[in-house]
N, CA, C and O atoms as CSV, one atom per row, in Angstrom:
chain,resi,resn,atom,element,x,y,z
A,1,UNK,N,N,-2.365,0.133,9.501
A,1,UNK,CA,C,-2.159,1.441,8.942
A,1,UNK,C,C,-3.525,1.999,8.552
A,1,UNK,O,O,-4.133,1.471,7.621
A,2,UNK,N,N,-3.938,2.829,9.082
A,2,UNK,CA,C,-4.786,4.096,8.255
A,2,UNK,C,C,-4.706,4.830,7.436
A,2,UNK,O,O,-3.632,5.009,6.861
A,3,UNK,N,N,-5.696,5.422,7.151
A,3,UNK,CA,C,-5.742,6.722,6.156
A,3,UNK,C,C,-4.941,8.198,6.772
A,3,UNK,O,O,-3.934,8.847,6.490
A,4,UNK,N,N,-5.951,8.256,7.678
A,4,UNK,CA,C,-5.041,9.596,8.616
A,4,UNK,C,C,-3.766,9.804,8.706
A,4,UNK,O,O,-3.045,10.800,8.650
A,5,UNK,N,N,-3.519,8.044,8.941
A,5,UNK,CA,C,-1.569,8.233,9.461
A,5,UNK,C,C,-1.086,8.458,7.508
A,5,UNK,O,O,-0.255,9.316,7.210
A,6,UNK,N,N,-1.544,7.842,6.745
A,6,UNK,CA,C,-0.966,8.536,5.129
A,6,UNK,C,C,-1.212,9.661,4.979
A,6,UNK,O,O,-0.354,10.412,4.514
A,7,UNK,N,N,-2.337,10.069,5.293
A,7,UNK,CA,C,-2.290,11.308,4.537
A,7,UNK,C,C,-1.610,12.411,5.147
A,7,UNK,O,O,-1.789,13.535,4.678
A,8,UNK,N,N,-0.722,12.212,6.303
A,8,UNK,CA,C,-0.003,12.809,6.991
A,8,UNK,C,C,1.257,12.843,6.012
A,8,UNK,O,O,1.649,13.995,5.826
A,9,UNK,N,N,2.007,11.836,5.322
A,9,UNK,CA,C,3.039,11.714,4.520
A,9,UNK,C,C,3.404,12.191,3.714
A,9,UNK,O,O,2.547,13.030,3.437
A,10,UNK,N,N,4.112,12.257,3.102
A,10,UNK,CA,C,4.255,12.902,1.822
A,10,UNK,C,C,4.375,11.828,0.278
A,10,UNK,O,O,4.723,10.651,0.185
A,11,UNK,N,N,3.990,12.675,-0.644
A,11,UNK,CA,C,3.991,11.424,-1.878
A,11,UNK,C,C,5.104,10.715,-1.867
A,11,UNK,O,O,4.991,9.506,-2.069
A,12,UNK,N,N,6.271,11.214,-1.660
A,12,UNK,CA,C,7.512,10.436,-1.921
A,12,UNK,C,C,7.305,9.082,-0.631
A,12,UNK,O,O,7.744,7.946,-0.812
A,13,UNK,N,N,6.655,9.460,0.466
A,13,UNK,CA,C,7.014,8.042,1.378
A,13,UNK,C,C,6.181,7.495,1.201
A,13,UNK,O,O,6.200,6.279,1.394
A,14,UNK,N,N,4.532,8.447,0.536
A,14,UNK,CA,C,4.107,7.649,0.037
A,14,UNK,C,C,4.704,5.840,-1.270
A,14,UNK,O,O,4.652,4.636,-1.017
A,15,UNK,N,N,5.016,6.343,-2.105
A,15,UNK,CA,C,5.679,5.453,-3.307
A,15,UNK,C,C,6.506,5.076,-2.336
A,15,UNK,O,O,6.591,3.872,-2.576
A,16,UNK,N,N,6.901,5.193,-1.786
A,16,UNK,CA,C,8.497,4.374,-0.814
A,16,UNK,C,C,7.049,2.929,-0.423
A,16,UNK,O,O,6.848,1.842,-0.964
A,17,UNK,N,N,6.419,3.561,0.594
A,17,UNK,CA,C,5.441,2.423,1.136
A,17,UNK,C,C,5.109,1.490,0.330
A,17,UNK,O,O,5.403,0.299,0.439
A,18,UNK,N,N,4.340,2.116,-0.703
A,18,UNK,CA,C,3.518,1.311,-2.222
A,18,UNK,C,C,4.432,0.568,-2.345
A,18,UNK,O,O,4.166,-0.557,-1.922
A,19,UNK,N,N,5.864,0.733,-2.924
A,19,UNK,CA,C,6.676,0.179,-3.647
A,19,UNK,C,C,7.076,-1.207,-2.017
A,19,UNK,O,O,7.008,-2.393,-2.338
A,20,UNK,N,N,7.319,-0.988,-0.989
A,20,UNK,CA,C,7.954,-1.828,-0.105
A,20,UNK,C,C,6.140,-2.888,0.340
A,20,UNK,O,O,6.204,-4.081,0.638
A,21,UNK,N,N,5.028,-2.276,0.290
A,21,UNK,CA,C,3.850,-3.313,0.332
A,21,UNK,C,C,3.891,-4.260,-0.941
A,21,UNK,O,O,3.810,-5.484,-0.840
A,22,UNK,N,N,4.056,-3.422,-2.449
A,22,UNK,CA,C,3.894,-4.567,-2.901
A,22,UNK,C,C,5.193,-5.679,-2.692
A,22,UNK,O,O,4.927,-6.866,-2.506
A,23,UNK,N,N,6.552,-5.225,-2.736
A,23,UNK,CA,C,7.079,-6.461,-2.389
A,23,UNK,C,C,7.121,-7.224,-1.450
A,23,UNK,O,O,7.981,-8.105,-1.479
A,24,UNK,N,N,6.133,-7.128,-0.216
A,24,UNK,CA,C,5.870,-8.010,0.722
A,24,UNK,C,C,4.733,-8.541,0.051
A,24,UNK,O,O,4.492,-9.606,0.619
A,25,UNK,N,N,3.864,-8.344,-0.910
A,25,UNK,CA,C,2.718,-8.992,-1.406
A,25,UNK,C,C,3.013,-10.089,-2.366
A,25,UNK,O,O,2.299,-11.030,-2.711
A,26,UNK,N,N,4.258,-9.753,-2.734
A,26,UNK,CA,C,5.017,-10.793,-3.941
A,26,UNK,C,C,5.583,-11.966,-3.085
A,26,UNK,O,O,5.503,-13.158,-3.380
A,27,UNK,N,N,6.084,-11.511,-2.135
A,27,UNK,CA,C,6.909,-12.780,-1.147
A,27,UNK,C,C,5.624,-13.747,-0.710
A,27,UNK,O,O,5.631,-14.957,-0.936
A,28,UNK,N,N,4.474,-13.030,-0.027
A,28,UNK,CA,C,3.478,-13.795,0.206
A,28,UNK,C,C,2.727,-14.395,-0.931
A,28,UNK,O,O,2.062,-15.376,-0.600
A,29,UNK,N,N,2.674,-14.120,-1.962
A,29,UNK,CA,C,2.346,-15.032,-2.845
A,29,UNK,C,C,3.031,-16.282,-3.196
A,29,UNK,O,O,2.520,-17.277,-3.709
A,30,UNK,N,N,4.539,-16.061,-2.773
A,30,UNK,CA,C,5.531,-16.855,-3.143
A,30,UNK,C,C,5.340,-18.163,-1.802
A,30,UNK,O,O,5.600,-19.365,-1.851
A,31,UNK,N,N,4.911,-17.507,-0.928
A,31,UNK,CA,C,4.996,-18.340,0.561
A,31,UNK,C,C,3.644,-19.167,0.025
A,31,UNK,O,O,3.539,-20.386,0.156
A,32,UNK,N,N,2.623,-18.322,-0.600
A,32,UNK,CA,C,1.200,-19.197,-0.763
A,32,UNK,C,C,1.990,-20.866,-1.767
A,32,UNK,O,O,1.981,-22.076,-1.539
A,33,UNK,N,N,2.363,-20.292,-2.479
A,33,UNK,CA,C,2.169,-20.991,-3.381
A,33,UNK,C,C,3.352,-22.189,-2.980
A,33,UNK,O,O,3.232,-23.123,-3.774
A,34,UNK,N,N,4.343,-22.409,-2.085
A,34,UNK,CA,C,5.694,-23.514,-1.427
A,34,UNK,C,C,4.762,-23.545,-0.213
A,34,UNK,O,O,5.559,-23.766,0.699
A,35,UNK,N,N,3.204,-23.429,0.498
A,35,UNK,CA,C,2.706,-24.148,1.348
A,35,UNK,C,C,3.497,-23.252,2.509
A,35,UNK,O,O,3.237,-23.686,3.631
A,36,UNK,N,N,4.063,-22.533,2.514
A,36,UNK,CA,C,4.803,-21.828,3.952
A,36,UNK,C,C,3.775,-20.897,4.380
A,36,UNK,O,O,3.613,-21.140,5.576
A,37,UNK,N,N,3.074,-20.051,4.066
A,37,UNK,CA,C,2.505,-19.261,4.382
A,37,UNK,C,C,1.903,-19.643,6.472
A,37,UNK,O,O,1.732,-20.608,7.217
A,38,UNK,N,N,1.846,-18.675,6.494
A,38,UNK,CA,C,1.735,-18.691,8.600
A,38,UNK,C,C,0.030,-18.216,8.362
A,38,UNK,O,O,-0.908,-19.010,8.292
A,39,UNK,N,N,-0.060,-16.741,8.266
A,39,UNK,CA,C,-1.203,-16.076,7.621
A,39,UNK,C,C,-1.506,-15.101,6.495
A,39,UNK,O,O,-1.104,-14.004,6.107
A,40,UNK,N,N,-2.533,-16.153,6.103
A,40,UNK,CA,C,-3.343,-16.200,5.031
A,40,UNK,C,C,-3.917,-14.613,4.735
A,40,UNK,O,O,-3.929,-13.953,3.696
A,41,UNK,N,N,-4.532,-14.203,6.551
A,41,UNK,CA,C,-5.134,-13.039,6.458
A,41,UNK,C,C,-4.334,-11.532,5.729
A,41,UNK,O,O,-4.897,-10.674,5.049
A,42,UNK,N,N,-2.569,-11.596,6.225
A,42,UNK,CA,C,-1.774,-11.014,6.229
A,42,UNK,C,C,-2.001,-10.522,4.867
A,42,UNK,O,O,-2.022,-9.335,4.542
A,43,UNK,N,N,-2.196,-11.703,3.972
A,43,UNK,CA,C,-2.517,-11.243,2.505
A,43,UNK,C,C,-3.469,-10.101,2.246
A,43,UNK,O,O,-3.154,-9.097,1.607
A,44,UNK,N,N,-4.335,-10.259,2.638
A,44,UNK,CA,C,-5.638,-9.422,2.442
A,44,UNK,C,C,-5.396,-8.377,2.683
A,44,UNK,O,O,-5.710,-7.494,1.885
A,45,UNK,N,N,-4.522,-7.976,4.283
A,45,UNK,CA,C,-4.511,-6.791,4.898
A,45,UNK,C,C,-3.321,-5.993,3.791
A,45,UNK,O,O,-3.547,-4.850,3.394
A,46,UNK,N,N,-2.183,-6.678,3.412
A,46,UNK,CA,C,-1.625,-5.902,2.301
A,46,UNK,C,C,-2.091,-5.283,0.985
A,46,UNK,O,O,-1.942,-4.165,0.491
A,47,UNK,N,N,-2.697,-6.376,0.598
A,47,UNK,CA,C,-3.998,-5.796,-0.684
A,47,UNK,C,C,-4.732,-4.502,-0.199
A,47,UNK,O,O,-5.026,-3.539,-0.908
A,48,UNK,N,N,-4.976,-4.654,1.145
A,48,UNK,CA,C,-6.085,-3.151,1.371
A,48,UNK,C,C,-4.861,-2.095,1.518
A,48,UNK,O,O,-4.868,-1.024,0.912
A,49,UNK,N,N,-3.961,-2.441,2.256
A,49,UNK,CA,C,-2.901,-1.032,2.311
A,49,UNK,C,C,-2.590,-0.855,0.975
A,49,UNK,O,O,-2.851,0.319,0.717
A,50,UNK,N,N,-2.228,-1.336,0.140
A,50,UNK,CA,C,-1.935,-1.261,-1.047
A,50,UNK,C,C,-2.942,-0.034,-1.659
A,50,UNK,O,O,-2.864,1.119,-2.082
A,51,UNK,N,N,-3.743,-0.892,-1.455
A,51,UNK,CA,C,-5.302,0.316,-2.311
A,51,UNK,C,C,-5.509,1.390,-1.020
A,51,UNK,O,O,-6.242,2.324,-1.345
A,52,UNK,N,N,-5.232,1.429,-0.228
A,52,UNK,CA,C,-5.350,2.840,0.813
A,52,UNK,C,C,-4.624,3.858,-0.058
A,52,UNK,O,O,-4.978,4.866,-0.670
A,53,UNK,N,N,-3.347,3.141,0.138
A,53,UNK,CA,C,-1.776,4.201,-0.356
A,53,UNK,C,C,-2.218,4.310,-1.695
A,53,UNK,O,O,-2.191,5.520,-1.921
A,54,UNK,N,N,-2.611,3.720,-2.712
A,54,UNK,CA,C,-2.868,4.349,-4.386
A,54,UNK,C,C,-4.126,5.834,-4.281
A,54,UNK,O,O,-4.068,6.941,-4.817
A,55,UNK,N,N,-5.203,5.212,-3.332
A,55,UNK,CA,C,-6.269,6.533,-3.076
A,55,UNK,C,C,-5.748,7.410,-2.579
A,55,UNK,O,O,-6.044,8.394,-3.257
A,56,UNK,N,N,-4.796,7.849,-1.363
A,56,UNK,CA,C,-4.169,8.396,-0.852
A,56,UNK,C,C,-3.664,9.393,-2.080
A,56,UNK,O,O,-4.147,10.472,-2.423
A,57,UNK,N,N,-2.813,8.850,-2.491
A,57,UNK,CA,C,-2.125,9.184,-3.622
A,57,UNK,C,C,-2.670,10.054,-4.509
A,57,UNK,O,O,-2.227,11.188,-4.688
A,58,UNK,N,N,-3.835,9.479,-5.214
A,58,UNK,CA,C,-4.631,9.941,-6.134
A,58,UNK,C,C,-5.487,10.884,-5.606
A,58,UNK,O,O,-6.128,11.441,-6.496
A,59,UNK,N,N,-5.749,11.288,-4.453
A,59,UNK,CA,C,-6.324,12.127,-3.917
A,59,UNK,C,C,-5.034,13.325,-4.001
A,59,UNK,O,O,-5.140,14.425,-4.543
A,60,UNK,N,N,-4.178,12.943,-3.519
A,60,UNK,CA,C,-3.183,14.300,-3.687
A,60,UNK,C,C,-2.720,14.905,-5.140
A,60,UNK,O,O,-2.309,16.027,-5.436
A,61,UNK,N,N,-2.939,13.757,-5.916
A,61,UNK,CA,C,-2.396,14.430,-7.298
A,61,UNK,C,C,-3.549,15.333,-7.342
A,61,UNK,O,O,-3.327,16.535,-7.197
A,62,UNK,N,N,-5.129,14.795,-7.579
A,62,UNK,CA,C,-6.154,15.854,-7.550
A,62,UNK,C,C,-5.991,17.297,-7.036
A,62,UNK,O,O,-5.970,18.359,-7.658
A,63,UNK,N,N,-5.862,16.980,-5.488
A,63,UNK,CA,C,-5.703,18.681,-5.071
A,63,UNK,C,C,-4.244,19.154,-5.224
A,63,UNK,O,O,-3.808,20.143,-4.635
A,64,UNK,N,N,-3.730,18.607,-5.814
A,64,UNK,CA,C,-2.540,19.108,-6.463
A,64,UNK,C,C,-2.540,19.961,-7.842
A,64,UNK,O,O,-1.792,20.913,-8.066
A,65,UNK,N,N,-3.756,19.315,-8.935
A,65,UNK,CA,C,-4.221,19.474,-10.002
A,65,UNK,C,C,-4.992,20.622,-9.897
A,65,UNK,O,O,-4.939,21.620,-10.616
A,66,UNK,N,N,-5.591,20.442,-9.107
A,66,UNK,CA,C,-6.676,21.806,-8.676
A,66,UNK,C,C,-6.358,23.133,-8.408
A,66,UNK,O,O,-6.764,24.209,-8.846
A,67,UNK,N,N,-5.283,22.693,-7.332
A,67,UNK,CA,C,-4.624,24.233,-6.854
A,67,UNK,C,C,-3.732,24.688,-7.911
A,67,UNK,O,O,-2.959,25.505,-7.411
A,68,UNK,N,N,-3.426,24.473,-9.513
A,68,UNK,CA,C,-2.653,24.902,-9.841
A,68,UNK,C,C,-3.648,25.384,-11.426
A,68,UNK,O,O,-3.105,26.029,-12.323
């Protein structure tokens, strides 16, 4: 996932996303920690979508803030 393809979205699918990454970030912690985990990397790449979609975000409240 990119930036481009979010900032195409809207806040609401934004928070839909946020809210459905972090609970794949919770399961993979859960997999780290019972030795199941497949990849390790998978982790990381959720942590960064995670923080894409919050900037994303926070960028729109701004010009949201602005224009009004």
């Amino acid at each position: 996932m990119n930036a481009s393809e979010l900032r195409d979205k809207t806040p609401d699918e934004l928070r839909d996303q946020l809210v459905q990454l972090k609970k794949e970030a919770f399961n993979l912690r859960f997999q780290q920690a019972s030795g199941q985990m497949e990849s390790t990397a998978r982790m990381r790449a959720v942590r960064r979508d995670v923080a894409r979609v919050k900037t994303i975000l926070n960028e729109k409240a701004a010009a949201a803030a602005s224009e009004a």
